[in-house]
C-alpha positions in Angstrom: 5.4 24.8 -2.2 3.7 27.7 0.1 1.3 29.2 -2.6 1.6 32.5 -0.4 5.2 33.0 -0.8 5.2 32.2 -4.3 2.9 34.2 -5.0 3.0 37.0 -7.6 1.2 40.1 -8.0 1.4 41.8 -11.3 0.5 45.3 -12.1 -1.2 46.1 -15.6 -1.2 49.5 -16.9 -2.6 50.8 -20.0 -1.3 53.6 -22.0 -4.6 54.1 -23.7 -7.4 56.2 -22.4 -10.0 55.0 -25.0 -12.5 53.1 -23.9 -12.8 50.4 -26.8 -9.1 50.1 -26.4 -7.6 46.7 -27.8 -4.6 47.6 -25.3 -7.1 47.8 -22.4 -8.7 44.8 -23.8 -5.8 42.5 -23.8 -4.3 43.8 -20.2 -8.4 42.9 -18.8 -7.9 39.8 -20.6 -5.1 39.4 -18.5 -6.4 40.3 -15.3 -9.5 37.4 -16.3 -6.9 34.4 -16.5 -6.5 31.9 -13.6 -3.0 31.8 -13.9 -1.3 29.8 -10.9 -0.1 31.8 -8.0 -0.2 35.0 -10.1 -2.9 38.1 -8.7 -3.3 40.6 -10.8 -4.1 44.6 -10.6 -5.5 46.5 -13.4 -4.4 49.9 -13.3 -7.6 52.4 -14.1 -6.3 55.7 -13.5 -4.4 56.9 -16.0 -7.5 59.6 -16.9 -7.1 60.4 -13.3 -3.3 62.0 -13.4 -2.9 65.7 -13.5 -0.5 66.9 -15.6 3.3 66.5 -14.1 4.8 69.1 -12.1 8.0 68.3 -10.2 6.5 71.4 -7.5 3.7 68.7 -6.5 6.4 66.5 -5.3 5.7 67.9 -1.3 1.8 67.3 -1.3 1.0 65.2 -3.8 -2.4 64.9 -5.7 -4.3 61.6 -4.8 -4.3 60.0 -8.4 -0.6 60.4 -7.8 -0.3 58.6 -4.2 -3.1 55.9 -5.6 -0.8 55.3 -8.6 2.8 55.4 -6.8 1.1 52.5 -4.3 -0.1 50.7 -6.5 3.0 50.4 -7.9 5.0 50.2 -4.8 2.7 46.9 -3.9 3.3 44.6 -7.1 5.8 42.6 -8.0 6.2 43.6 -11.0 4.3 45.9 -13.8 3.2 44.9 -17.1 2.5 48.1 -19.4 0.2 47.8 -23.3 0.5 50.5 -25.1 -0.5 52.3 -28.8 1.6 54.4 -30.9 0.2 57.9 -31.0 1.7 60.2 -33.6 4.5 57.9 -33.7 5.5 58.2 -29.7 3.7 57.3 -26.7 0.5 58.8 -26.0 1.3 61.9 -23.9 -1.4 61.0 -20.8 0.8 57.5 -20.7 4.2 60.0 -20.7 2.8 61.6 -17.9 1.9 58.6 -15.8 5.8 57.3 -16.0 7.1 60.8 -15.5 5.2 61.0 -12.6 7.2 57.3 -11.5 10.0 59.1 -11.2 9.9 61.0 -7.8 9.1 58.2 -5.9 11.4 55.7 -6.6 8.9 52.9 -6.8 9.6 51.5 -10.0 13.6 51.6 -9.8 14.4 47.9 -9.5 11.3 47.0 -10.4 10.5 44.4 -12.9 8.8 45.0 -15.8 7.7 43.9 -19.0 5.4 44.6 -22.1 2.6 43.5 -24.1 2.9 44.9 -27.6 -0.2 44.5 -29.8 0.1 45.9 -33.3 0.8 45.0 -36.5 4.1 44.7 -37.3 5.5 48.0 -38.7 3.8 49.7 -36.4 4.2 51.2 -32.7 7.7 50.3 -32.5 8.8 54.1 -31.7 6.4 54.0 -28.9 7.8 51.0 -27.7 11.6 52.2 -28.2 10.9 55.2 -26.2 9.3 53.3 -23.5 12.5 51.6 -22.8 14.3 54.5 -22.7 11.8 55.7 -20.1 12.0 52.8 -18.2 15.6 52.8 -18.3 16.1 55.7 -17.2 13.7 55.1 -14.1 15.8 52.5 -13.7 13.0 49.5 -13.8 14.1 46.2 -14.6 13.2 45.2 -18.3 12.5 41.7 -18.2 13.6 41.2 -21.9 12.2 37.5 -22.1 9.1 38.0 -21.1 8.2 40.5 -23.4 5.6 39.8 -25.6 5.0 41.1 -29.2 1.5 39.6 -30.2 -0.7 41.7 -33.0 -3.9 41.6 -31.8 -6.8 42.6 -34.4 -9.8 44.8 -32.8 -12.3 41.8 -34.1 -10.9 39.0 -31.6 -12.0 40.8 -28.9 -15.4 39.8 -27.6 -18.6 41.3 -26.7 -17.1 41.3 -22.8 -14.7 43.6 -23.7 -11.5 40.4 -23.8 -10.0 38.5 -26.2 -11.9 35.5 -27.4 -10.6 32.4 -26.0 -8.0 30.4 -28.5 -4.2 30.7 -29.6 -4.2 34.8 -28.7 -5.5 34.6 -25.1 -3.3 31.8 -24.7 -0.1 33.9 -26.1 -1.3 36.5 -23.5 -1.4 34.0 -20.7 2.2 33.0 -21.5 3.8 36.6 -21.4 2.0 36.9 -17.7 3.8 33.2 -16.7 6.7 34.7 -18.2 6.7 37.9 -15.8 6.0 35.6 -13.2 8.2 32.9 -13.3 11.0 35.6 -14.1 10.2 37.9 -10.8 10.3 34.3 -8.8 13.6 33.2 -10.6 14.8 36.7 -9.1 13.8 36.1 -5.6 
């Protein structure tokens, strides 16, 4: 097997902007693992995005071009998100709206990470598939993962502390992975 070829690189985007996210905190966790073959990006600029204007579409701001290449470079994203006031948080909004220009997501596969309890953030997490659908990304059904994680299992380093959780979170990035090579 040529490791090169196989190789997959994931992107990880956060929809949180706080800095003691646990959505941040499992998507670093993530990028941390050792995970065969796999490379992984974490995404930090989401605090960086201007506010989306479809007139910025002919000389795009930087935080735009950084984020449309980063995305244009992996394989496939993996987006962890809250719930704010029962939709997605409006700064993570504007980072997908501003997906949409460029095209770099259609086709794209993609998959999520959802960390809280159950009852909660569901509507964020319905109305990022209608986003993504309509960007026309490639929802990799299977190897979304819905895994509550409490704020006390992550560590002082700012990941999850090893055991049965991080190992969960390991299998939704195989899962990505071994879907966007079962593609190819």
């Amino acid at each position: 097997m040529d490791d090169a070829a196989d190789s997959v690189h994931l992107l990880l985007v956060s929809g949180s902007t706080r800095a003691a996210s646990t959505n941040t905190a499992t998507l670093r966790t993530a990028a941390s693992l050792s995970v065969a073959g796999v490379t992984t990006t974490l995404y930090d600029g989401l605090t960086l995005l201007p506010a989306f204007n479809p007139d910025d579409e002919d000389l795009l701001p930087a935080a735009v071009v950084e984020l449309r290449a980063a995305v244009r470079r992996a394989d496939a994203v993996i987006f962890c998100t809250p719930e704010y006031a029962g939709a997605l948080p409006g700064s993570f909004k504007n980072l997908l709206d501003w997906t949409v220009g460029g095209g770099e997501i259609y086709g794209k596969p993609v998959a999520w990470i959802h960390i809280a309890a159950q009852g909660r953030g569901d509507a964020a997490h319905a109305s990022l598939r209608t986003v993504l659908g309509y960007v026309g990304a490639e929802l990799l059904e299977a190897a979304c993962v819905r895994l509550p994680i409490p704020r006390d299992a992550i560590g002082v380093d700012g990941l999850i502390e090893p055991g049965p959780l991080r190992s969960e979170v390991e299998r939704g990035v195989v899962a990505v992975a071994s879907a966007v090579r079962g593609a190819g």
